[in-house]
N, C-alpha and C positions, 0 to 999 in steps of 0.2 A: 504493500500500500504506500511507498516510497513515493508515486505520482502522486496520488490522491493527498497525499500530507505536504509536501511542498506547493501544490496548487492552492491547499485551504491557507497555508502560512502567507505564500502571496496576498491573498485576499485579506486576510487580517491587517497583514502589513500596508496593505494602500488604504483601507478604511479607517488605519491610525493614523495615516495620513495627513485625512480628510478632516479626522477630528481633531487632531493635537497641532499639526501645522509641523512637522517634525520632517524634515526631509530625509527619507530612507529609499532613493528613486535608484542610487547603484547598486544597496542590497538587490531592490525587487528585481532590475535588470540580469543581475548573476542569476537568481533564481531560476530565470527565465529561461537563461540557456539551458540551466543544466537541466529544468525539465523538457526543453523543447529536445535534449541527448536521449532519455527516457521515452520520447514518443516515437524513436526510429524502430520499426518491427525487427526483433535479431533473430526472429522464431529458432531459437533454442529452445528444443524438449527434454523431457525428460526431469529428472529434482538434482539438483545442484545446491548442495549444502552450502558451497562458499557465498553463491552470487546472493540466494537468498538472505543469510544471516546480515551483509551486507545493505542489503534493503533495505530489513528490518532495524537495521541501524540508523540507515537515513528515516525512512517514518518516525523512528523514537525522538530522534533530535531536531526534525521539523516540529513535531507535534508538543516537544517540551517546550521549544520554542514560541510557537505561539501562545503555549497556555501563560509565557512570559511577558508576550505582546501584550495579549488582554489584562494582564494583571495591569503592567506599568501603565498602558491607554486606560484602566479603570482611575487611577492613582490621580492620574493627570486631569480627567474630564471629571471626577468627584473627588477632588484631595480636601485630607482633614487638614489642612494649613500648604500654606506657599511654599515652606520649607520642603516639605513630602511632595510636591510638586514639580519643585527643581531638581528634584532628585531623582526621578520618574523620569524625566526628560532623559536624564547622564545614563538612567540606567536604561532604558528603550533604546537609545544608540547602540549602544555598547554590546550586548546581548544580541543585537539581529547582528552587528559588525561579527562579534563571534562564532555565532552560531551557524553564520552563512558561511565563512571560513572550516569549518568543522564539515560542513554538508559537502563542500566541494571537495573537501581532502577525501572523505568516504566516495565520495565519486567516484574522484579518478580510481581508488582500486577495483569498485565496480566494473567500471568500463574496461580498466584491463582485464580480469578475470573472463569478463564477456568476450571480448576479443577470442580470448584463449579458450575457451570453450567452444566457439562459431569456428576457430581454424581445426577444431580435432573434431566437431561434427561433419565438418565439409568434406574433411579428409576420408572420414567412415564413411560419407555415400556416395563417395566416387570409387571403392575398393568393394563396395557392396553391392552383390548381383543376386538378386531373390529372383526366382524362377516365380514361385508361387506366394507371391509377400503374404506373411499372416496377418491376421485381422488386428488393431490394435483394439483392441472391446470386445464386446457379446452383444451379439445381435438375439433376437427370438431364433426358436428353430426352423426349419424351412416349413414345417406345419401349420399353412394360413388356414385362418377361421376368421369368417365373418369377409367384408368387402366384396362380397360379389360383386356391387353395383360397380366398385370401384376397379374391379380388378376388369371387367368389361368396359369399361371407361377407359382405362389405361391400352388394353386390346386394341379398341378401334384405334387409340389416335395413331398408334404404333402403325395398325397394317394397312390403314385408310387414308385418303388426306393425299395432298399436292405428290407431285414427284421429286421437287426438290429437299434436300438432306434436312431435315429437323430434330430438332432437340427436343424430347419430353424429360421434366425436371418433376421430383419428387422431393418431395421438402417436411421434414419433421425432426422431432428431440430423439438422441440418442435411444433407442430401445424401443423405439414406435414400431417397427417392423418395416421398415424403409429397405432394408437389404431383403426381406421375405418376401416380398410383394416384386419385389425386383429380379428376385428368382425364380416364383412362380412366373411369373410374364417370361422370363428367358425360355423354360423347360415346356413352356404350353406347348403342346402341339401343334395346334393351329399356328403357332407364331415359326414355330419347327417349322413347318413347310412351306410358309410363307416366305422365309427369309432364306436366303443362299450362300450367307456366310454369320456364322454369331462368334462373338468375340465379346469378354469382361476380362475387368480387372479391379481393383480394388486402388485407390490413391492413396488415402488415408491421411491423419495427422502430417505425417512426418514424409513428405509426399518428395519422391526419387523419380524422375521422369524415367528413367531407365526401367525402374521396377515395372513400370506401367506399361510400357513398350515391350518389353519381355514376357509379363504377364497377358498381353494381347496376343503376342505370335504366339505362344505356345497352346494358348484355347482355343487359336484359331486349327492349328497343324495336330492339336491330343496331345501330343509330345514336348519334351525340352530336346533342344537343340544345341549341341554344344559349339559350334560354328557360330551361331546368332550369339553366345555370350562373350567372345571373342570380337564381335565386333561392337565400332564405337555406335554413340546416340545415333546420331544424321543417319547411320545407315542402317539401324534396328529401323529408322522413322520410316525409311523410303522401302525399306521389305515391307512395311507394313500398309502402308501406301498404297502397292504395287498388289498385295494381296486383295484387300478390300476393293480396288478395280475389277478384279472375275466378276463381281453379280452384287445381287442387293443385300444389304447388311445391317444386321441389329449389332451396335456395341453398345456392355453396360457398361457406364464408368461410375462404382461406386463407392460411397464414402467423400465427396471433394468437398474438401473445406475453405477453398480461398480461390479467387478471380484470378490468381496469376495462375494455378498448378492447371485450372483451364482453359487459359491462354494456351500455354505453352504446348497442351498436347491437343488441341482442338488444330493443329494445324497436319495433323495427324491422318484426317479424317477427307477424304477428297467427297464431292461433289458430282456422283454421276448420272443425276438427274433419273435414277430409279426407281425411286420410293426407298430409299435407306434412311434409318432412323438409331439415334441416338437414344441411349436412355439414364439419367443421371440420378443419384440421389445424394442430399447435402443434409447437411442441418444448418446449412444459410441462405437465406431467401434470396440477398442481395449473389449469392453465386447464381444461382437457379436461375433470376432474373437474368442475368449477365449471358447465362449461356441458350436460356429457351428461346424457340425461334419464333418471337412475337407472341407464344401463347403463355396464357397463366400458370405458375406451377402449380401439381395440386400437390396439395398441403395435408401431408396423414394426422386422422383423427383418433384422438383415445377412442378403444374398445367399449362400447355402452355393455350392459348388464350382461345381455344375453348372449352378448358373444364371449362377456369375460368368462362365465359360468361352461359355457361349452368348450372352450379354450382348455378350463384349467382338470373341465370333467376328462376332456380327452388326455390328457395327461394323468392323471391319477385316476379315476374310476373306470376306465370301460381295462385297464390292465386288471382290476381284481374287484371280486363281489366286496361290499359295503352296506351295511343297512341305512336306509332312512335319515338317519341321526346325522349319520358321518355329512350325507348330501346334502341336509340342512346346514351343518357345520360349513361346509364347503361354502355354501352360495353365498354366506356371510364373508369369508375371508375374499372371494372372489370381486363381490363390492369393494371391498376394503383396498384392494390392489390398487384404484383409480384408473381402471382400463390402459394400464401401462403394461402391454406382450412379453415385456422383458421379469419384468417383473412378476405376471402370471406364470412364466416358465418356472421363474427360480426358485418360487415357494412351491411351487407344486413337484419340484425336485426335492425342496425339505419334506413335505407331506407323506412322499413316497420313503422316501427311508426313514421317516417314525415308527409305519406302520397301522396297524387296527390300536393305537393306544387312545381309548378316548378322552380320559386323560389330558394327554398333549393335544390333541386336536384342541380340547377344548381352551387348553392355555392360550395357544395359538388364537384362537379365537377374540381370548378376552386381549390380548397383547399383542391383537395383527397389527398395529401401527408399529409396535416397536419391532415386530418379528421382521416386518420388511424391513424398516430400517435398520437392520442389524446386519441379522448372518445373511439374508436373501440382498439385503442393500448394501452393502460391501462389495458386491459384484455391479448393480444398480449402477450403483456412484461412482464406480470407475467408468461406467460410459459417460455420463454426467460429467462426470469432473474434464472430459477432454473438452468439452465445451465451454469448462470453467477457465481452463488453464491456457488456453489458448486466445481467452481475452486478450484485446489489446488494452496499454495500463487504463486508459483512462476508464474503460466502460467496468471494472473490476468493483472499485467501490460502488458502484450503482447498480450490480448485483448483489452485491452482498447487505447493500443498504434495508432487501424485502425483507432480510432478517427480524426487521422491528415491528409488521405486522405479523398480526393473527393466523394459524393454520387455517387453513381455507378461505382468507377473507379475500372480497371482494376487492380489488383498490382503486380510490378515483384516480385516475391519472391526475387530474388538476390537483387531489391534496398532493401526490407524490411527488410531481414535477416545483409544488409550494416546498416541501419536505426536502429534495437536491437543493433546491437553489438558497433554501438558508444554511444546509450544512458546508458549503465554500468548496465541497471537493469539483467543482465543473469549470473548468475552462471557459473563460469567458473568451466569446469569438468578436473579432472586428464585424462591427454590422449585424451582428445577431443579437436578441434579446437570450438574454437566459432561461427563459421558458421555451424557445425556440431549442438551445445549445440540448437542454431538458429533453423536449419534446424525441430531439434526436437519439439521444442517447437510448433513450425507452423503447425506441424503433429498430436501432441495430441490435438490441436482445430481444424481441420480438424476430427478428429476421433469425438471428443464432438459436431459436428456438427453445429458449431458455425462461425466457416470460410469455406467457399467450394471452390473448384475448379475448375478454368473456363479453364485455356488451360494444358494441359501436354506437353514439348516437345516431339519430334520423339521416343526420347527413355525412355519415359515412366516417366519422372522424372518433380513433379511439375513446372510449368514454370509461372503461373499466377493465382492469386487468388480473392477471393472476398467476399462480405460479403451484405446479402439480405437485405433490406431495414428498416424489425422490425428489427432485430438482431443490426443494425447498430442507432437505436436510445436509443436503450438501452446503447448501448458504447456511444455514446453520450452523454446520460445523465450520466451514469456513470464516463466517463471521465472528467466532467464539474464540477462534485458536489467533486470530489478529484483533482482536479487543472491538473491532468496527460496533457489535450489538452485542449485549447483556442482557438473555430476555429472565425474566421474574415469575416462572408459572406455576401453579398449583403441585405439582410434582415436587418441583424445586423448596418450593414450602413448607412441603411436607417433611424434603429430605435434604437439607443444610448442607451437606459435603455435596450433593451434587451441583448444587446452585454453587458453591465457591470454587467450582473445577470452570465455571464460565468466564473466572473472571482470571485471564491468565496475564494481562500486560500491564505494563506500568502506564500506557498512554490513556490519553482522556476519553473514558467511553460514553458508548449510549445508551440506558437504559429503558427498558421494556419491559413495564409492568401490566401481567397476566394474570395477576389473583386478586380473588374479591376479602380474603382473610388479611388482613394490612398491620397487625399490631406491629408485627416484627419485620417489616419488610424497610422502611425507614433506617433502624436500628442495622440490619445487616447492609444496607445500602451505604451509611456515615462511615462504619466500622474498611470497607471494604476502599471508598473513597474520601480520606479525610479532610484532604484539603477540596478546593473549589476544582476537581476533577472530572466534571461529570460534565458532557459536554450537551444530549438532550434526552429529554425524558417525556415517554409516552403512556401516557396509561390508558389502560385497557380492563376493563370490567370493575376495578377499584371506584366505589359509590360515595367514597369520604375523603375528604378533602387531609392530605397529610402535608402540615406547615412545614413539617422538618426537609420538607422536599424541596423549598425555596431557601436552602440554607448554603447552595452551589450558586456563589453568585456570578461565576463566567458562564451558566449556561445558554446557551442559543437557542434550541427549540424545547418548549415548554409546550403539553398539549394536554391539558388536563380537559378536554371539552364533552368527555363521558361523566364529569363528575358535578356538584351542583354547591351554586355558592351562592347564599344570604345577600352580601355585599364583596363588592371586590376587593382582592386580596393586597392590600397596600406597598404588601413587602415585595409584591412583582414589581414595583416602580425601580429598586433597588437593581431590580437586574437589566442593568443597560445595555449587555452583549445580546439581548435576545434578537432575535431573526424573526423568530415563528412566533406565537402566541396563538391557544385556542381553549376559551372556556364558556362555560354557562350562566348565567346569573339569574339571579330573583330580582326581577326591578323593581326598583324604592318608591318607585309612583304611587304605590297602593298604600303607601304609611302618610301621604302628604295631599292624599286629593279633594279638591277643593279648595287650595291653598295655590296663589301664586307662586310660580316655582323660580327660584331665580338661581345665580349662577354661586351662592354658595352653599345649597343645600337641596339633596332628592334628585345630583347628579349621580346615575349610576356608575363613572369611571370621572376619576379627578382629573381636571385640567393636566396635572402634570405629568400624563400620561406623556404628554410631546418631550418628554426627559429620553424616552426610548429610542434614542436617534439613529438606531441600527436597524429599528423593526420592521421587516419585508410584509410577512403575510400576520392578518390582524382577524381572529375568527371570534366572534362574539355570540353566542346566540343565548336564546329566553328560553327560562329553565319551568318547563310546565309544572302546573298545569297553566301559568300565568300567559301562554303563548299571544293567546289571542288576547287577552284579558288588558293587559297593562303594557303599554310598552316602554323601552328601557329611552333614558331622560341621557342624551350624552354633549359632552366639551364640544363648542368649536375647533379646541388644542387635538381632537381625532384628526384633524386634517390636516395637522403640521408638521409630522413626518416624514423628514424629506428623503427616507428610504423606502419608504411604504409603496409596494407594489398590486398589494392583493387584498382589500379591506372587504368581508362579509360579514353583514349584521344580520341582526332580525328588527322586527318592528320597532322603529324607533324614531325620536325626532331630535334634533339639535336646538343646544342654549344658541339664541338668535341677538349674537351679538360678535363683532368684528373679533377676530385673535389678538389678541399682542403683538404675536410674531405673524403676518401674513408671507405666507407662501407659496409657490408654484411646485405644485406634483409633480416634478417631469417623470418618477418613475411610474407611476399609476398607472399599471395594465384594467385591470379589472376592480370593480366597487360593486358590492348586490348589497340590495336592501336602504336606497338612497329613497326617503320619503316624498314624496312630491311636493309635498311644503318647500323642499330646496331644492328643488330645481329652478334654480334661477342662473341669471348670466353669472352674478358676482361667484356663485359657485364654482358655473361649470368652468369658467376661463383657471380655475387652480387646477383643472385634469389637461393639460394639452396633447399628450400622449395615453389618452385612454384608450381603450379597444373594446373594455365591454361592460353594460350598463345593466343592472337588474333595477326598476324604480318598486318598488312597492310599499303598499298602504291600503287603508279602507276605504272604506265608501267617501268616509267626510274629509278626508286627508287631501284625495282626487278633485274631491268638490270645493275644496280652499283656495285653489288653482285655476282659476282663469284664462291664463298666458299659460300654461302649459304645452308647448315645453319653447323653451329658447335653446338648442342645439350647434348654435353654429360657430362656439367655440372648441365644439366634440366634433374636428374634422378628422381625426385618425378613429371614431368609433366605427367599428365594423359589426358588435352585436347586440341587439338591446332588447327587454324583456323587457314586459309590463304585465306588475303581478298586481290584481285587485284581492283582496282576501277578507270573505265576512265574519262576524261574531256576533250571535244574537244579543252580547252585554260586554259592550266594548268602555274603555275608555280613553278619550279620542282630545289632540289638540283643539279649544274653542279658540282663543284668538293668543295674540302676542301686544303686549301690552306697548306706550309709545316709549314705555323706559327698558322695553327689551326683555321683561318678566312673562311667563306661560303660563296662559290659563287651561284649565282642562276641567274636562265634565265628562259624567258617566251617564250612558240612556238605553236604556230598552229597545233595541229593534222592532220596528214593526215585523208581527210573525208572517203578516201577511204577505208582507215581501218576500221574504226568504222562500215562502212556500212556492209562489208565482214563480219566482226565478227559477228553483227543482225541476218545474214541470214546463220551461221551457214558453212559458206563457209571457205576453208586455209585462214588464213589472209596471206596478202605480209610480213609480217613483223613479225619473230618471234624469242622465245629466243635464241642463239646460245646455249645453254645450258638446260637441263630439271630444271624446279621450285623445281623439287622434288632432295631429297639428297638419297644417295645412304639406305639400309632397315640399315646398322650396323650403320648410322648418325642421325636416330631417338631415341628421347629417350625409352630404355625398358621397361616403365608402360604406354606407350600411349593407351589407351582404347576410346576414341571420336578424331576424324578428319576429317574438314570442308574445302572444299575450294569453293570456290566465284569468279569467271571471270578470273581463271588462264588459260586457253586456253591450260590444259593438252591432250596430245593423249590421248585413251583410253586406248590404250596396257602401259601407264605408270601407270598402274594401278595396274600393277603386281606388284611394290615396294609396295605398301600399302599392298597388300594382306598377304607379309611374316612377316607383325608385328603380334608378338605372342600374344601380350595382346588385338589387336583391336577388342571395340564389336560395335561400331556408327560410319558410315560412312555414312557425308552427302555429295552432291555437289549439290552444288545452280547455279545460271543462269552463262554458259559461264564457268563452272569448269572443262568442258573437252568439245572437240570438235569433230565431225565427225558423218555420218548418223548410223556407224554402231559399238558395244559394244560386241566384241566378249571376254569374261572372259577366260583368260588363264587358263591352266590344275589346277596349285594349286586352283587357286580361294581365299577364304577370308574365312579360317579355323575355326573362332573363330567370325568373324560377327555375331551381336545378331539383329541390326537395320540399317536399308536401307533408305535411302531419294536422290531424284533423283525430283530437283528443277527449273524448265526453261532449259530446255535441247532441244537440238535440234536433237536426237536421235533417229532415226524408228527402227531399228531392233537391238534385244537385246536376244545375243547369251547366253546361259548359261543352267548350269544343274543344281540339287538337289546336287547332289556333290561339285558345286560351293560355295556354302550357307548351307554347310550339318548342322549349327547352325541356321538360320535365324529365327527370332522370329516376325517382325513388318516391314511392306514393306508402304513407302509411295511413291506416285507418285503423283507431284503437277504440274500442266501447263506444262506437258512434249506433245505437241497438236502433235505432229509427230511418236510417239510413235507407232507403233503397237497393240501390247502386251505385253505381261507379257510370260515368256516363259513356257510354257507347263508344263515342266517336275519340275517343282516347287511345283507340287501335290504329289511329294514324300520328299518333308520336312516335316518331321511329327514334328518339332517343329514350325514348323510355327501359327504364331494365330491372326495376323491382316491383312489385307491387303486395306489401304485406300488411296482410290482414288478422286483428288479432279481437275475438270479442264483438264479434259485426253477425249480422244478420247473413241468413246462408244465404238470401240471395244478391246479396254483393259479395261474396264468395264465388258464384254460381258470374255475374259478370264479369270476374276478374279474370277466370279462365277462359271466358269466352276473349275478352281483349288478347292473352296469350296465345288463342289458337288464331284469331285472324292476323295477328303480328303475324306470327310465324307463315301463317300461307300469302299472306301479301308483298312481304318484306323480306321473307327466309331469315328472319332473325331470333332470339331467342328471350323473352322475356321473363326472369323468377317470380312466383307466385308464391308465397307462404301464408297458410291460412291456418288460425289458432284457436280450438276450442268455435266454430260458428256456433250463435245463438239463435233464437227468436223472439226469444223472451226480452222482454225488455227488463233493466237491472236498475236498481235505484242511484244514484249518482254518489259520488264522493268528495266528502267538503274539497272548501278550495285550499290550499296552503300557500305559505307566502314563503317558502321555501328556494334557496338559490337553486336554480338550475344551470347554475356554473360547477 
């Protein structure tokens, strides 16, 4: 972790910069290089005690180092006198001049060691001639189960299709059965006869062109040749060449891990315009891409139930009789595997040598989590790990980082990309934001097949991820044995020597708190880190607030926002290194209502919050059941953080009065939960660089507003939500007095409304004014627009449609109102993605000209719905259309648009339909929830 620790040291070092005025611009420079020497690939395999220990030595004295930075920039920006001050400065110099002195000398003997290691591995694969290279891993056995569809999917593209040479690429995680499936297809018979010459070979990790070249002539001829091993590269190439010219040819080339190793032998392969077909499998996307000929890789999926059960029956049960018991035993551990082939194999090779002990089955049972990851995951994790270890430096700590959540949790990508960018290990890029730099990162493990993706939003763009069960104890282990995560879980609680085996390094860790039992966890956490070593802390399930946990005052991310807090916690103002911040509160409104509220009492966070002049992302929300009830009373001083990139509230409104310090946000990507009370110019000109807007509020919040909205100092917004959200017994801003004090009142909803609006009827009660601003009061790069319980006409729909950049248009429950959606003449030009969410809408007037873009249609709980309009069969850009919760007969249209695609256009359109109803279902309140 030598990269990831002198990139965060960077970044500390220019941010004391920023704050102290301390010039350290030749330290940061050296740094610079010596990481920019770290970012050359020397792909060196194999474990090398020297280079690594090495490393580990540059991490430890980056990482002391900064824990040095923060102290003396704490010294400096909060000193108990001028003396400790002046001395803070001598000692901030001094300490980076050191220290970066110390990193460079460990350097160089890195570099030389590396050297020397890269001339004696080069030297072995120029003296190394493998006929038949062995596998580095365990693949499953050649006994496929399950994929039919897929494995006739793969068939045709192979034996069908142009004449010209193509590529089909197979892409998944170590142990998917990527090599199974790739030799079923070789051995098919059909494909036997098809093809006039077959030839494989294997690349691998540690990829020898020679091997590869050897390994083709010889599959090709049956035999080894000892003449062919005799001669050099060029001319194994051009035998091979020359061979593959007699007729048409399947080669599989499996196992390629890198765009050069298929560079180099893609030239291998001539072009005789027969129908010859390539057939790859990687566990990199970006190879796959690089090498398929224009078409999409397909990408293997975990095993669902039924194939893992007959998988692992055909392995242990159909060799020997078992009663009943045993095969209920079984279908449990078979679950338990996560549809991982590799992993179905290996325990069903434990199962077989226990025996009829029921007994152990049943151990097994209660301890299949550990049992895979033990004796069966030992073998697991060595396919895993070559994925691990063949990272390049920087994406390393951003695998090891998922260590901090939960087994099987869901992750938003937007908390996790907030979660890299305040812990400093990313590389900041010329021109990129760091959400971007983020974004990427998350993308080439995703491509590595290392992280997968569970949900996309509507328009196509990652929204949730996750990470398989082996994959995830490897980060685990890995994360433990370099200090990166220290998780706290119920086990560990239980059992004290195992939880102190986590904590193996002197450097500053992170810890991950997994248990709801807390007496002692504080106590073994101080004990373990006593001084200010503890870099951030997540909890997870823990329901009480432990003060001893704010007693780390360099730590950066703090995420207590599972836990529930009276008033806010004073002693977080103390911690100035924070980045991240995310907690829950009870807002003070409800002890003071009725009462002018003015700016020095029944603020739920004190003005001098703006003390936190490091703080990136800022998550705040209302701790129920007060959600809807009261909202939180917050400082104009929220807004004068001039690091603050990513601020998420819940219902709230602002003291209405000037700051002290006024400010310009230039970092301000994203703000949800901005009330519409302030959306005003003076506001929005402090966002200049914003990109995404969540407004939300209630009925009377909307209705305070007039001039809604003034935008045209939000010329970089690209996405903007409007959330309306009701409560039967709200209480809600009445005015703002002429000395800047808030009045507020509580009142009883009329029932009648709410009920009218359920059922999709005129409410009695509505804006005097449309929610929507005139098309020239939007901003000009709006591309995504959400609203949520606005109770817009339909026909107001026609202002949305003249925005020229919009391509995502969603409306969720109650975003417009009326049985019937007739889309006016222009329509929505430039629409790419459609979502239509709780709607109470049956007939939905519209043409192909209306959507002459449209590319993804969703329709969720729309149970009134009719259809889908007909003439939508002449969108030939059209290619999703999913249906989830809708009445069968917009089901029943969707595939009819699918089939006339197809006969009109010969094109292919996706139809997913979920659960059809008829019934109609009762609606679901509105929430003011960010949908960022």
């Amino acid at each position: 972790m030598a990269y990831a620790a002198i990139t965060s040291l960077m970044n500390s070092i220019q941010q004391s910069m920023e704050s102290t005025g301390l010039v350290l611009q030749l330290f940061y420079e050296k740094l610079e290089s010596l990481r920019t020497i770290m970012e050359k690939p020397c792909n060196i395999t194999g474990d090398h005690e020297a280079l690594t220990s090495l490393e580990a030595q540059i991490a430890e004295l980056a990482d002391e180092a900064e824990y040095k930075v923060d102290l003396e920039s704490r010294n400096i920006v909060l000193p108990e006198n001028e003396k400790k001050q002046r001395r803070a400065f001598v000692n901030l110099y001094s300490l980076v001049k050191e220290v970066v002195g110390r990193i460079d000398s460990t350097m160089k003997k890195w570099m030389a060691i590396q050297n020397k290691l890269k001339n004696i591995q080069d030297l072995k694969a120029q003296n190394l001639s493998l006929v038949s290279p062995s596998r580095h891993g365990l693949e499953p056995e050649d006994k496929m189960v399950g994929l039919e569809n897929e494995f006739e999917m793969m068939q045709d593209q192979l034996a069908r299709g142009a004449r010209e040479l193509e590529v089909v690429s197979i892409v998944g995680m170590g142990g998917i059965g990527k090599t199974t499936l790739a030799n079923k297809i070789y051995s098919d018979p059909f494909i036997m006869s098809h093809f006039d010459i077959r030839a494989k070979a294997t690349v691998s990790q540690e990829y020898c062109a020679r091997n590869v070249l050897l390994g083709l002539l010889s599959s090709i001829s049956g035999k080894t040749n000892e003449f062919q091993e005799q001669q050099d590269d060029d001319q194994l190439a051009d035998r091979l060449q020359k061979l593959l010219k007699c007729g048409r040819y399947l080669v599989v080339i499996d196992d390629t891990w890198t765009r050069e190793a298929w560079d180099d032998i893609k030239r291998c392969f001539p072009d005789c315009n027969n129908g010859s077909r390539i057939l790859m499998t990687t566990r990199n996307v970006e190879v796959a891409e690089c090498a398929s000929s224009g078409k999409t890789p397909y990408h293997m999926r975990l095993m669902n139930f039924d194939e893992s059960w007959s998988l692992l029956y055909e392995k242990v049960f159909v060799k020997d009789c078992f009663s009943p018991e045993f095969e209920q035993l079984g279908k449990t551990i078979a679950l338990n595997c996560g549809g991982l082939p590799l992993a179905l194999v290996l325990i069903a090779g434990l199962l077989s040598k226990i025996g009829k002990s029921l007994d152990e089955w049943k151990s097994i049972v209660k301890n299949v989590s550990s049992t895979v990851n033990t004796e069966v995951n030992v073998q697991c994790m060595r396919v895993v790990a070559l994925s691990y270890h063949y990272l390049p430096h920087h994406l390393k700590p951003c695998f090891l980082y998922f260590a901090i959540f939960q087994e099987d949790e869901l992750i938003l990508v937007n908390k996790l990309v907030g979660l890299w960018a305040a812990e400093g290990f990313l590389k900041v890029e010329e021109r990129k934001s760091i959400e971007k730099v983020a974004e990427k990162c998350l993308k080439e493990l995703i491509d590595r097949s290392l992280i997968s993706i569970r949900n996309l939003s509507f328009d196509g763009k990652i929204e949730i991820c996750g990470m398989h069960d082996v994959t995830r104890e490897l980060c685990l282990r890995e994360a433990r044995s370099m200090n990166i995560v220290n998780v706290t879980r119920e086990e560990e609680y239980q059992n004290p020597c195992v939880q102190s085996m986590h904590f193996s390094s002197k450097s500053r860790g992170r810890i991950s708190i997994q248990v709801i039992k807390y007496e002692s966890i504080t106590e073994k956490i101080l004990e373990r880190y006593p001084k200010n070593e503890v870099r951030s802390i997540i909890c997870y399930r823990v329901n009480m607030f432990m003060p001893k946990l704010l007693h780390f005052k360099l730590v950066r991310v703090l995420d207590l926002a599972l836990m529930g807090f009276s008033a806010f916690p004073s002693s977080i103002l103390d911690l100035i290194h924070l980045r991240y911040l995310a907690l829950r509160l009870s807002p003070g409104l409800q002890h003071y209502l009725g009462e002018e509220i003015s700016s020095s009492f029944a603020v739920d966070i004190p003005p001098s919050i703006a003390s936190l002049c490091y703080l990136q992302t800022f998550i705040l929300r209302l701790l129920q059941p007060n959600a809807r009830q009261y909202p939180l009373v917050l400082p104009n001083e929220i807004l004068t953080m001039p690091q603050l990139r990513h601020l998420h509230l819940d219902w709230n409104y602002l003291q209405y009065h000037e700051p002290k310090k006024s400010l310009v946000l230039k970092n301000l990507q994203c703000l949800s939960g901005l009330n519409p009370w302030h959306c005003t110019r003076s506001v929005f000109r402090q966002f200049p660089n914003l990109k995404k807007l969540q407004i939300c509020g209630i009925w009377e919040d909307f209705c305070s507003r007039k001039d809604l909205y003034d935008f045209h100092y939000l010329d970089k917004l690209e996405e903007l939500d409007v959330v309306l959200t009701y409560s039967c017994y709200a209480c809600f801003l009445e005015s703002i007095t002429s000395s800047g004090l808030l009045r507020f009142t509580r009142q009883k909803r009329r029932a009648i409304f709410l009920d009218r609006l359920s059922r999709a009827l005129p409410p009695t009660e509505t804006f005097p004014y449309s929610i929507l601003p005139p098309p020239d009061a939007f901003p000009l790069n709006l591309k995504k627009l959400a609203f949520y319980g606005t109770c817009l006409q339909w026909k107001d729909l026609s202002i949305v449609g003249k925005l020229p950049k919009l391509e995502a248009l969603k409306l969720g429950i109650s975003a417009c109102i009326g049985m019937e959606w007739k889309v006016v003449k222009d329509g929505f030009p430039s629409l790419k993605f459609l979502l239509l969410e709780r709607l109470k809408v049956r007939y939905w007037r519209a043409s192909c000209d209306h959507f002459p873009c449209l590319e993804r249609l969703f329709l969720e709980h729309c149970w009134d719905l009719d259809s889908i309009p007909q003439d939508f069969a002449d969108i030939t850009t059209l290619a999703l259309i999913d249906i989830r919760w809708c009445a069968e007969s917009v089901g029943n249209s969707a595939k009819q648009i699918q089939e006339d695609i197809l006969n009109n256009y010969a094109s292919f359109v996706e139809v997913n339909i979920h659960e059809p109803q008829n019934k109609r279902r009762g609606p679901s309140p509105v929430s003011a929830t960010s949908h960022y």
